[in-house]
SERO-4910 file (N, C-alpha, C, O; in steps of 0.05 Angstrom, whole numbers):
BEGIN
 pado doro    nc1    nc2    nc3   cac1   cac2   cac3    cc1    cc2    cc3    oc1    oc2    oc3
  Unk    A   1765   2149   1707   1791   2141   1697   1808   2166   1693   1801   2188   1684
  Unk    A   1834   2159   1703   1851   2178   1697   1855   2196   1660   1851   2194   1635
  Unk    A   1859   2202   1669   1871   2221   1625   1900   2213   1623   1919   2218   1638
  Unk    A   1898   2205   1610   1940   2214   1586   1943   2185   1593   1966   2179   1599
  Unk    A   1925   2165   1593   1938   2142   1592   1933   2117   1568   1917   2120   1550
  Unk    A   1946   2098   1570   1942   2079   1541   1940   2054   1559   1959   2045   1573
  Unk    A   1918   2044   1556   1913   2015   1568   1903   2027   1599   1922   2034   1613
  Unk    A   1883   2029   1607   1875   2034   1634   1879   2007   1659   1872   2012   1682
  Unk    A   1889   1985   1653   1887   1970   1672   1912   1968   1685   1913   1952   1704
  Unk    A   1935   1982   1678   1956   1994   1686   1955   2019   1711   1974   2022   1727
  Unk    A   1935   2032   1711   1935   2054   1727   1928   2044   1746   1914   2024   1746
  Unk    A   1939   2062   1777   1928   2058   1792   1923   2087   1810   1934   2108   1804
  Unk    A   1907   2086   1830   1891   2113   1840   1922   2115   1868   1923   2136   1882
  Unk    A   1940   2098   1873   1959   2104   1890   1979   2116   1880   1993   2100   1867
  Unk    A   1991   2144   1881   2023   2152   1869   2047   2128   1872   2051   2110   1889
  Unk    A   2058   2134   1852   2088   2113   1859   2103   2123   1859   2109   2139   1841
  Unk    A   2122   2114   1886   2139   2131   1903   2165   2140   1872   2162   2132   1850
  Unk    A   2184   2155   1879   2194   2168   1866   2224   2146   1856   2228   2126   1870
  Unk    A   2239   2150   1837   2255   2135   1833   2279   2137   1862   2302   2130   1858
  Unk    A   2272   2148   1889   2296   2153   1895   2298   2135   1914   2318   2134   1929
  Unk    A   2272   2116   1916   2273   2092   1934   2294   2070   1936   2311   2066   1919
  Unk    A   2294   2059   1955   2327   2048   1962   2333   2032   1940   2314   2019   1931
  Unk    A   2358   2030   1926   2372   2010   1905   2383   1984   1926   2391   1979   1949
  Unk    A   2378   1975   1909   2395   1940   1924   2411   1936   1908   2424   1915   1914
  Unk    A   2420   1947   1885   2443   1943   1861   2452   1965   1853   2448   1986   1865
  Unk    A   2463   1963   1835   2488   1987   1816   2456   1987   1811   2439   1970   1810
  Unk    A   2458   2032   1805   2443   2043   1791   2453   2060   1764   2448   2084   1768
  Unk    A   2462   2057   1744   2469   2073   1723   2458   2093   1712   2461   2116   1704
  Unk    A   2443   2076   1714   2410   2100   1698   2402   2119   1724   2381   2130   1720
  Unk    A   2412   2124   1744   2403   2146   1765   2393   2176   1745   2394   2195   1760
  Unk    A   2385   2182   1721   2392   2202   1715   2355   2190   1700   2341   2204   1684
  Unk    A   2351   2170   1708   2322   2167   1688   2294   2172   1709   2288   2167   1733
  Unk    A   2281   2184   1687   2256   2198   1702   2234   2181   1696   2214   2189   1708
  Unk    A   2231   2163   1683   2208   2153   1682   2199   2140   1685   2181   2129   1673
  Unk    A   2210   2132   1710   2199   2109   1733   2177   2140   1746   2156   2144   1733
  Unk    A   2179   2148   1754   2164   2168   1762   2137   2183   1762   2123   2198   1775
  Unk    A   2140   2170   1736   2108   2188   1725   2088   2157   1730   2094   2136   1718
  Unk    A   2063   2157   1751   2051   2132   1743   2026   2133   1722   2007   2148   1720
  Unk    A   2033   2113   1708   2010   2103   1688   1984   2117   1697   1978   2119   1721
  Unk    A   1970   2126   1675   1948   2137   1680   1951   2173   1687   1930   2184   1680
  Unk    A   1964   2186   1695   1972   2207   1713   1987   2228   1695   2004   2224   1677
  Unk    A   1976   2253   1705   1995   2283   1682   2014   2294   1695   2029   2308   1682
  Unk    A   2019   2291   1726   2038   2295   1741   2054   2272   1750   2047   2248   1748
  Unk    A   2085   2285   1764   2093   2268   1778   2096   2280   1804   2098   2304   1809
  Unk    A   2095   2257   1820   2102   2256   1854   2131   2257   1856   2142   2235   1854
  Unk    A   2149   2279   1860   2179   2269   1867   2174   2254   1897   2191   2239   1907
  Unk    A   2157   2259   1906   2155   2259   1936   2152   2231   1948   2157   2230   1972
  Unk    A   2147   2212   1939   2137   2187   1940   2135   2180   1973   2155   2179   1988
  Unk    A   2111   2175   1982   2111   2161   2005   2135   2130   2010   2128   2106   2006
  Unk    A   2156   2139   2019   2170   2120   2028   2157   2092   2049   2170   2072   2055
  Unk    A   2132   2097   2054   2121   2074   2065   2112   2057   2040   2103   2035   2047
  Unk    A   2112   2059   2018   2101   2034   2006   2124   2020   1988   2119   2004   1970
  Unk    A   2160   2030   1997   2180   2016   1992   2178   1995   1999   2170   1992   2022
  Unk    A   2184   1975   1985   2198   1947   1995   2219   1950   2014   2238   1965   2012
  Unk    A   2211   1925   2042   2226   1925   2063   2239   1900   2059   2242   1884   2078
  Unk    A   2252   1895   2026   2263   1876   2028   2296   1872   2042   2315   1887   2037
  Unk    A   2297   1845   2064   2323   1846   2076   2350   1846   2047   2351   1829   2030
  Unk    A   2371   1874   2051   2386   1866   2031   2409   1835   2036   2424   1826   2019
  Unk    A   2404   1826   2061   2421   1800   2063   2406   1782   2046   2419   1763   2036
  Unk    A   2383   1784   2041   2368   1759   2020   2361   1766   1984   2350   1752   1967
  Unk    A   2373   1793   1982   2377   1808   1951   2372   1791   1929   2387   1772   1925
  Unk    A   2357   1794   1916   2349   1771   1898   2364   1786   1877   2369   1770   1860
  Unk    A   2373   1805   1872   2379   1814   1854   2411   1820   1849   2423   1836   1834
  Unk    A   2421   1801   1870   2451   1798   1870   2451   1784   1853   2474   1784   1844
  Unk    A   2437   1771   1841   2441   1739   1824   2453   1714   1831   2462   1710   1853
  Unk    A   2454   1696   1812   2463   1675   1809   2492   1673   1830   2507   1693   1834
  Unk    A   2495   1656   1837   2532   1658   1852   2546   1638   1841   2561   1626   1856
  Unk    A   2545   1632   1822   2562   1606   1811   2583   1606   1814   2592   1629   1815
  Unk    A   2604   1583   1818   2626   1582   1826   2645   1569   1810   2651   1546   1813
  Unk    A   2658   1588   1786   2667   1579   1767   2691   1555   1770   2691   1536   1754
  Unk    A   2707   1556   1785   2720   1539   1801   2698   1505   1803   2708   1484   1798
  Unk    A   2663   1509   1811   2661   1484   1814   2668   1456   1785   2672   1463   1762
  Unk    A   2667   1436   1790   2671   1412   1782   2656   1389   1779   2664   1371   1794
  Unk    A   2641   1384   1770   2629   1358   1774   2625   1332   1749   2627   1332   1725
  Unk    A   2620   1312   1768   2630   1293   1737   2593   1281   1733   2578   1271   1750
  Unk    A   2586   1288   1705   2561   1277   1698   2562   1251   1696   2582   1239   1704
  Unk    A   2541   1239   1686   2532   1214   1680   2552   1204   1649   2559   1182   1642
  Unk    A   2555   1229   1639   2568   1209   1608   2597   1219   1610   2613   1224   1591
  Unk    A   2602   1220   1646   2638   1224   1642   2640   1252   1650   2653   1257   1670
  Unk    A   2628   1274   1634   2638   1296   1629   2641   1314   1660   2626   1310   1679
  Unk    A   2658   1330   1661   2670   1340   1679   2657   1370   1692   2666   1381   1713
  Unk    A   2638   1378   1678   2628   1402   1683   2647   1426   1692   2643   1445   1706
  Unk    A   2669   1418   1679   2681   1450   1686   2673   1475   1667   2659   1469   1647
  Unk    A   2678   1496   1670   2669   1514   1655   2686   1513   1630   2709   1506   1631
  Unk    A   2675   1520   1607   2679   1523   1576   2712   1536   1579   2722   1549   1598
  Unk    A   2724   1528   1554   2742   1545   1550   2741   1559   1546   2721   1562   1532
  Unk    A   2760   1589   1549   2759   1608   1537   2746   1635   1564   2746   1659   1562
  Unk    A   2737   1622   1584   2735   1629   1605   2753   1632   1625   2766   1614   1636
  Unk    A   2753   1661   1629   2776   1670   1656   2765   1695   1676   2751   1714   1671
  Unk    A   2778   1686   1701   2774   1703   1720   2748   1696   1742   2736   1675   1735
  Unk    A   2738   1705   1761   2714   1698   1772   2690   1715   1771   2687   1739   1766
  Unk    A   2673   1694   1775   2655   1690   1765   2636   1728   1781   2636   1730   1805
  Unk    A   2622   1752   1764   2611   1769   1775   2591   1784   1765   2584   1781   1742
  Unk    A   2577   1802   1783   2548   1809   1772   2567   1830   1743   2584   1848   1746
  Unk    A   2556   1822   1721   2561   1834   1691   2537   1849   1684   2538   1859   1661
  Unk    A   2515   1854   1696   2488   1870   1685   2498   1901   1672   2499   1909   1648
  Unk    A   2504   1913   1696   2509   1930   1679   2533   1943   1658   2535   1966   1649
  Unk    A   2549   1918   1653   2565   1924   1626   2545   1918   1606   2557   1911   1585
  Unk    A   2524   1917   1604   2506   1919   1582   2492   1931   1579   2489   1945   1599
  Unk    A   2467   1937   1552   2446   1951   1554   2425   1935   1545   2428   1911   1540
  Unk    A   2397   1951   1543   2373   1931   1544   2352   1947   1521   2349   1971   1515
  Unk    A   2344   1931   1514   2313   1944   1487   2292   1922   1498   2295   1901   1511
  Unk    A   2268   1935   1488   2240   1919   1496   2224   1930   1474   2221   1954   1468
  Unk    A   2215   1909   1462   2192   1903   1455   2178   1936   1447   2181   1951   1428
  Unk    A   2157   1939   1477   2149   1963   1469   2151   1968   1506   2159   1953   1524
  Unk    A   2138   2001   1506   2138   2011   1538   2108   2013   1544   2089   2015   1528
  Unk    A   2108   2013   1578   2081   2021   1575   2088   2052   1579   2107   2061   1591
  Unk    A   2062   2071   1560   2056   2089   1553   2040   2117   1562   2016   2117   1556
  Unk    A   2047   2138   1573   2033   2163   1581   2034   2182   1563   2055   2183   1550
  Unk    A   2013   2201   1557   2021   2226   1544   2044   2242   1555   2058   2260   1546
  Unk    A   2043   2232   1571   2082   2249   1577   2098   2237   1566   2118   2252   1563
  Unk    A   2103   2210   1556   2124   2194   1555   2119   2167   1571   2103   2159   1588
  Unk    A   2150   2157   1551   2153   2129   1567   2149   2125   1596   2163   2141   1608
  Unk    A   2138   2111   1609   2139   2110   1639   2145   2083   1654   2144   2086   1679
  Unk    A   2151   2059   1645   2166   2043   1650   2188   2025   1635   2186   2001   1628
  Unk    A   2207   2040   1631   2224   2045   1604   2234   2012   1610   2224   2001   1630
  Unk    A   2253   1998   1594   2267   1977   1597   2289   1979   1611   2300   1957   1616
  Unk    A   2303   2002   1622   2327   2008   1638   2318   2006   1662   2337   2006   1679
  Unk    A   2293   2004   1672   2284   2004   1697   2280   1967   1712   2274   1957   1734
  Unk    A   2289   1956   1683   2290   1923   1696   2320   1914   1696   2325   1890   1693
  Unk    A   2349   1938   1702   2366   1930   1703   2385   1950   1726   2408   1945   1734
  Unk    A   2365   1976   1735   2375   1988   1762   2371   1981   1783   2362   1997   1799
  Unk    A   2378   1949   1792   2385   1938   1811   2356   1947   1845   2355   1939   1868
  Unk    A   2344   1960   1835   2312   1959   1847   2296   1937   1846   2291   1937   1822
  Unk    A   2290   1928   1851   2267   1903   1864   2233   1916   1858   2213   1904   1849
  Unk    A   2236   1950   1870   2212   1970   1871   2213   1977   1842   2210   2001   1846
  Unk    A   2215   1976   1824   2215   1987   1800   2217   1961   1778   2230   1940   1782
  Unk    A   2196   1970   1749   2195   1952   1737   2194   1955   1712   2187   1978   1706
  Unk    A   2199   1941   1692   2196   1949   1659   2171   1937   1657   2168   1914   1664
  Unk    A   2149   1955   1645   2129   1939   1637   2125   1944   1604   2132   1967   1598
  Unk    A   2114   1927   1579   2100   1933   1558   2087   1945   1556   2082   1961   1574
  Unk    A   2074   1943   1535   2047   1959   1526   2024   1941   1525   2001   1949   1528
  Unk    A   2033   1910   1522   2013   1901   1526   2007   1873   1495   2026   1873   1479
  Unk    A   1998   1865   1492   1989   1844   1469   1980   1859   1439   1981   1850   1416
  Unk    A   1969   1890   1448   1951   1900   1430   1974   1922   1411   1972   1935   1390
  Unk    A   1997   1917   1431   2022   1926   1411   2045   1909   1400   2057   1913   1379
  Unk    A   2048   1886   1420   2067   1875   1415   2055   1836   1403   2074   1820   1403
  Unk    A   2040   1828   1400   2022   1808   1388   2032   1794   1415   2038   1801   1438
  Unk    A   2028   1768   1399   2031   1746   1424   2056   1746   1439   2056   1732   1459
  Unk    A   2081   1760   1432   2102   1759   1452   2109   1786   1455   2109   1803   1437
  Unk    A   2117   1791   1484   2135   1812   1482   2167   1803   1484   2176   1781   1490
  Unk    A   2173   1815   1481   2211   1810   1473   2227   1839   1495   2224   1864   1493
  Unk    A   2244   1824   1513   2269   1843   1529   2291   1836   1511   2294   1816   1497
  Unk    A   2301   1851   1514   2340   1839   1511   2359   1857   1528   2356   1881   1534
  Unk    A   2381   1840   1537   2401   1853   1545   2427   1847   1519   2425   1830   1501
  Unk    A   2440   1860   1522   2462   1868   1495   2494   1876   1504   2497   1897   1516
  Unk    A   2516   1860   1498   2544   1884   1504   2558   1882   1468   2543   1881   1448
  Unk    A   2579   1883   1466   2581   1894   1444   2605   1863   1437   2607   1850   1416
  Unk    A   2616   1860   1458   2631   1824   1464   2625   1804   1470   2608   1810   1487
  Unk    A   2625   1783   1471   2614   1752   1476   2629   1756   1503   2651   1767   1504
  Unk    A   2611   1745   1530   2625   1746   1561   2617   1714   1559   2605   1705   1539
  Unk    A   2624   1701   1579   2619   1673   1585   2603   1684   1611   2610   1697   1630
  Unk    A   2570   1670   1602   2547   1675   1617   2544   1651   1641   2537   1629   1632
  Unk    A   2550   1653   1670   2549   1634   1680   2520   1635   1690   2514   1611   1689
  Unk    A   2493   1650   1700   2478   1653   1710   2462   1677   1704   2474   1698   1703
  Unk    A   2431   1675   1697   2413   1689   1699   2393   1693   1721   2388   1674   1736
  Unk    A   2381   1714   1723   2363   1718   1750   2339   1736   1733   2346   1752   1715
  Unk    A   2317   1732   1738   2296   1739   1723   2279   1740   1750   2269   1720   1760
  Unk    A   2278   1769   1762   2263   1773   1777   2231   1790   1782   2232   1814   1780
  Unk    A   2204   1779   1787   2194   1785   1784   2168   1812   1797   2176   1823   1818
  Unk    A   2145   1821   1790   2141   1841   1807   2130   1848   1833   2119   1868   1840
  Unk    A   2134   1830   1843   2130   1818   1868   2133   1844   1894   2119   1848   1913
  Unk    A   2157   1855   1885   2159   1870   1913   2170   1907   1904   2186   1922   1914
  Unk    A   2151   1909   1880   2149   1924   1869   2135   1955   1888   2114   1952   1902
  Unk    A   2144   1976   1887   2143   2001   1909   2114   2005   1909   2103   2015   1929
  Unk    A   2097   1998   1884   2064   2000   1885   2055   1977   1881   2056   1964   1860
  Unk    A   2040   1969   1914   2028   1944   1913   2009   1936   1894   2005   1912   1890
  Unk    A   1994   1959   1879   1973   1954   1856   1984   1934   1839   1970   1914   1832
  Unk    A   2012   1937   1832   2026   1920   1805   2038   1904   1818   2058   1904   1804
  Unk    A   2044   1885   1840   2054   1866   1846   2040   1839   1833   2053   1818   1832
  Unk    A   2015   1840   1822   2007   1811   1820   1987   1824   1791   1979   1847   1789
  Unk    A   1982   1807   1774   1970   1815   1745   1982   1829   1732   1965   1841   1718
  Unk    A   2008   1837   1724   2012   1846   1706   2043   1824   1699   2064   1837   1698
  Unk    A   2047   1800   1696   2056   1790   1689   2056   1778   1664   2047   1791   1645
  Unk    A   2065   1758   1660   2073   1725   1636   2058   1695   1657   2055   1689   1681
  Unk    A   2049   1681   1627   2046   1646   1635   2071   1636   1634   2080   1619   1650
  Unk    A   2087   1650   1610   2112   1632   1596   2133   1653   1585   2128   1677   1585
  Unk    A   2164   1641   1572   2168   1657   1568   2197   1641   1558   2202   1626   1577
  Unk    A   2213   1638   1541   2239   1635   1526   2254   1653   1531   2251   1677   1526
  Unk    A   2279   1639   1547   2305   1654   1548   2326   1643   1531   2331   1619   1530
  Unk    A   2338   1659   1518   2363   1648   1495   2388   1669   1507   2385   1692   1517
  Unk    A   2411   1655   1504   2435   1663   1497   2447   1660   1471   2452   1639   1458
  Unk    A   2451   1686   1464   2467   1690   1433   2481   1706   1430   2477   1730   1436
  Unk    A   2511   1694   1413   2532   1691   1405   2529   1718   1381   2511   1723   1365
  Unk    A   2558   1731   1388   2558   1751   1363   2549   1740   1347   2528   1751   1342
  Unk    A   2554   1716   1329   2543   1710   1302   2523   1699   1306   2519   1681   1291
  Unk    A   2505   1702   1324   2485   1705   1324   2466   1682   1325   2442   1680   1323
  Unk    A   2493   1661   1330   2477   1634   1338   2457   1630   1368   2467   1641   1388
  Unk    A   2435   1618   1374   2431   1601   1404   2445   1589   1408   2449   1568   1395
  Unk    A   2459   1594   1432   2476   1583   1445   2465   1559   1474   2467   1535   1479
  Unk    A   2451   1582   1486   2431   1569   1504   2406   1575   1503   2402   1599   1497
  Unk    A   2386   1561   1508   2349   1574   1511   2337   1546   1536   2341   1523   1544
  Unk    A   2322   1569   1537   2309   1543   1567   2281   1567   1574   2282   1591   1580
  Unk    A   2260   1553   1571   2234   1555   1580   2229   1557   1599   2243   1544   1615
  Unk    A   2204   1576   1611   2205   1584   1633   2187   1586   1636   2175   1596   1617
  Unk    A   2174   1579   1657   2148   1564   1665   2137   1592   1684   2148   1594   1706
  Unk    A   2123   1607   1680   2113   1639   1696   2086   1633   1711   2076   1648   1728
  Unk    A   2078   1613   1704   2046   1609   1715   2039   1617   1743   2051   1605   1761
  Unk    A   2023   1635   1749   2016   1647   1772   2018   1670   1771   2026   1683   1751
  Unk    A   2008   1683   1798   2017   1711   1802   2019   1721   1830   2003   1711   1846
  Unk    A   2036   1741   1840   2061   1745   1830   2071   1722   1802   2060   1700   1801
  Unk    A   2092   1730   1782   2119   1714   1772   2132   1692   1796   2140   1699   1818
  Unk    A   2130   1670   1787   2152   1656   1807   2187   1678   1793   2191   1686   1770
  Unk    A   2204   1682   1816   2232   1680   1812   2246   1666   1803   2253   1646   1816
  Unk    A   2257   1674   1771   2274   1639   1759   2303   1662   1765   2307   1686   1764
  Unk    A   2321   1631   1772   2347   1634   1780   2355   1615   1756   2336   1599   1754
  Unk    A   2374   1609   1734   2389   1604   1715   2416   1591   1724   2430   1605   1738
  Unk    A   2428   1562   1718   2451   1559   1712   2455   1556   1680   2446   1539   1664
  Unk    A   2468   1574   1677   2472   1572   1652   2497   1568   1638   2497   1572   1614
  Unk    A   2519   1561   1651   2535   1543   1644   2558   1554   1626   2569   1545   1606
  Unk    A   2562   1579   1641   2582   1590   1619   2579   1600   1593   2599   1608   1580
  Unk    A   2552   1601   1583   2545   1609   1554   2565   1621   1548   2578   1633   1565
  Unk    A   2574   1621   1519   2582   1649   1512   2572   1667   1489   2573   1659   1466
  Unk    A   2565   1687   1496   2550   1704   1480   2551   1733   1483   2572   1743   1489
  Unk    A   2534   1746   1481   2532   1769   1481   2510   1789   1480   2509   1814   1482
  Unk    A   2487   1762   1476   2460   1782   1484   2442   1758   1487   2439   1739   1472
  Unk    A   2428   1768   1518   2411   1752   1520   2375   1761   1516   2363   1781   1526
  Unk    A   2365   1740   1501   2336   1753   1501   2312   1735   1514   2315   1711   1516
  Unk    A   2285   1751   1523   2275   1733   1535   2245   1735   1524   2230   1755   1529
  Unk    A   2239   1719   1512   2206   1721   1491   2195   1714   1513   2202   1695   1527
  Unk    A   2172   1732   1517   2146   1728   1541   2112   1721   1523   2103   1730   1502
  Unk    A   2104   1705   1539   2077   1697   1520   2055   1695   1542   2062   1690   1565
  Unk    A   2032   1698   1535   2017   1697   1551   2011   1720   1573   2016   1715   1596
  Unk    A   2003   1740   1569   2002   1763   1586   1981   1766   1601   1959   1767   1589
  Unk    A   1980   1769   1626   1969   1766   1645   1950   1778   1646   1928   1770   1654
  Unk    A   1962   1817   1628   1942   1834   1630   1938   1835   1601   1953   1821   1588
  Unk    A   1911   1859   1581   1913   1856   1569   1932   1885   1559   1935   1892   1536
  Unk    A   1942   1896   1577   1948   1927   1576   1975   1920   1582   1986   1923   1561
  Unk    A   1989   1913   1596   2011   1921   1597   2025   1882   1607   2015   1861   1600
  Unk    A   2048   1885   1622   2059   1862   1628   2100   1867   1631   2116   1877   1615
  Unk    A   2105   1855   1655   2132   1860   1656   2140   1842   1677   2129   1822   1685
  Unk    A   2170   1855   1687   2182   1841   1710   2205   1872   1721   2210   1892   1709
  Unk    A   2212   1864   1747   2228   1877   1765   2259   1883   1760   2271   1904   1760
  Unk    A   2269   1852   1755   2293   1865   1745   2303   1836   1731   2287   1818   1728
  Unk    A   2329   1833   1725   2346   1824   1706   2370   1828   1721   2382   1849   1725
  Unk    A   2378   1798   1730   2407   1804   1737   2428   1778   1720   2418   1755   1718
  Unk    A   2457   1784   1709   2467   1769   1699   2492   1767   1715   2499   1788   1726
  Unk    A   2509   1744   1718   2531   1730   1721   2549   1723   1699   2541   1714   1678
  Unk    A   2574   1729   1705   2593   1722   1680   2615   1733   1689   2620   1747   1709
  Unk    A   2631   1721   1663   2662   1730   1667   2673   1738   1633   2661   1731   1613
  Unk    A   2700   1756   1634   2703   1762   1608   2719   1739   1595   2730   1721   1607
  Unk    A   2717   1746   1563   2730   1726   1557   2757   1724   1555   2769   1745   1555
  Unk    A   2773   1698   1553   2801   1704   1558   2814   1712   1529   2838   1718   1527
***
């Protein structure tokens, strides 16, 4: 077993390629290093073998998100019109990174953090936020994304590690389950909807979420796959500001 690590079922004997592998989204955090260092390991690879990037097509980008079309209309069963909430203006666009994100806990090297929570919102597919695991964070781990204003939330994308730059962590280090809430400066639920994770890989949940409006969404994960660590790829949100 490797040294400087916390939870060994995290490591793997393959380097992971370097953060400079292709983005499919806005990167903000370009300036973070700790995608870099892999679990288990006292060095880093800047060098990363570019063969074990994801050759995902960017015409099929999972991490564009949601496309809702605030414009649509439809009439339910008890009349209602499904247009979007008031108080909503403008069209409908990826909002991820007007926000920021906290987790739970990281997973952990004697160097430092090494799959920080900013790494499930730089628009990479190859890169992932993972925990620490059950033995830090009990039965749930907890993400959040955060802005400082209520946006009207039309769509969530909760993507999972599937096509992650080291094949070791594509499958077992996930969730069974997992609560997503939208909440309102004052701090009400606005929206929550359960999410069914069973398997591995993560199935990909795509979100209509209907205009929420809020200002931070959080997502309680249960059931961890591994007993060491557990995460997902990325986090993409949809929305518009408020009017």
């Amino acid at each position: 077993m490797l040294v400087g690590i916390v939870g060994g079922a995290c490591a793997s004997s393959q380097p992971l390629p370097s953060e400079q592998t292709t983005s499919l989204g806005p990167t903000d955090d370009d300036d973070a290093t700790s995608g870099t260092t892999e679990p288990g390991s006292t060095s880093t690879d800047p060098t990363g073998d570019p063969s074990t990037d994801p050759t995902t097509d960017p015409t099929t980008d999972p991490t564009a998100g949601p496309t809702t079309d605030p414009s649509a209309s439809s009439t339910g069963d008890d009349g209602s019109t499904g247009d979007p909430p008031a108080g909503c203006a403008g069209d409908t666009v990826n909002i991820t990174q007007s926000g920021e994100v906290l987790a739970s806990s990281v997973f952990d090297t004697l160097l430092g953090p090494a799959y920080e929570a900013d790494l499930a919102i730089d628009g990479n597919v190859g890169t992932s936020w993972f925990s620490a695991g059950p033995s830090e964070d009990g039965v749930e781990s907890t993400f959040e994304w955060y802005t400082q204003f209520d946006h009207c939330i039309d769509g969530v994308a909760l993507i999972s590690n599937s096509m992650h730059a080291n094949p070791d962590f594509r499958e077992g280090f996930g969730f069974e389950a997992a609560t997503l809430e939208i909440i309102d400066q004052s701090g009400s639920v606005v929206f929550e909807e359960e999410l069914d994770l069973a398997g591995t890989p993560d199935p990909d949940i795509v979100l209509d979420t209907g205009g929420a409006l809020g200002n931070q969404i959080r997502i309680r994960f249960r059931e961890h796959e591994s007993e060491d660590c557990g995460g997902f790829a990325e986090l993409a949100i949809d929305g518009r500001t408020q009017r």
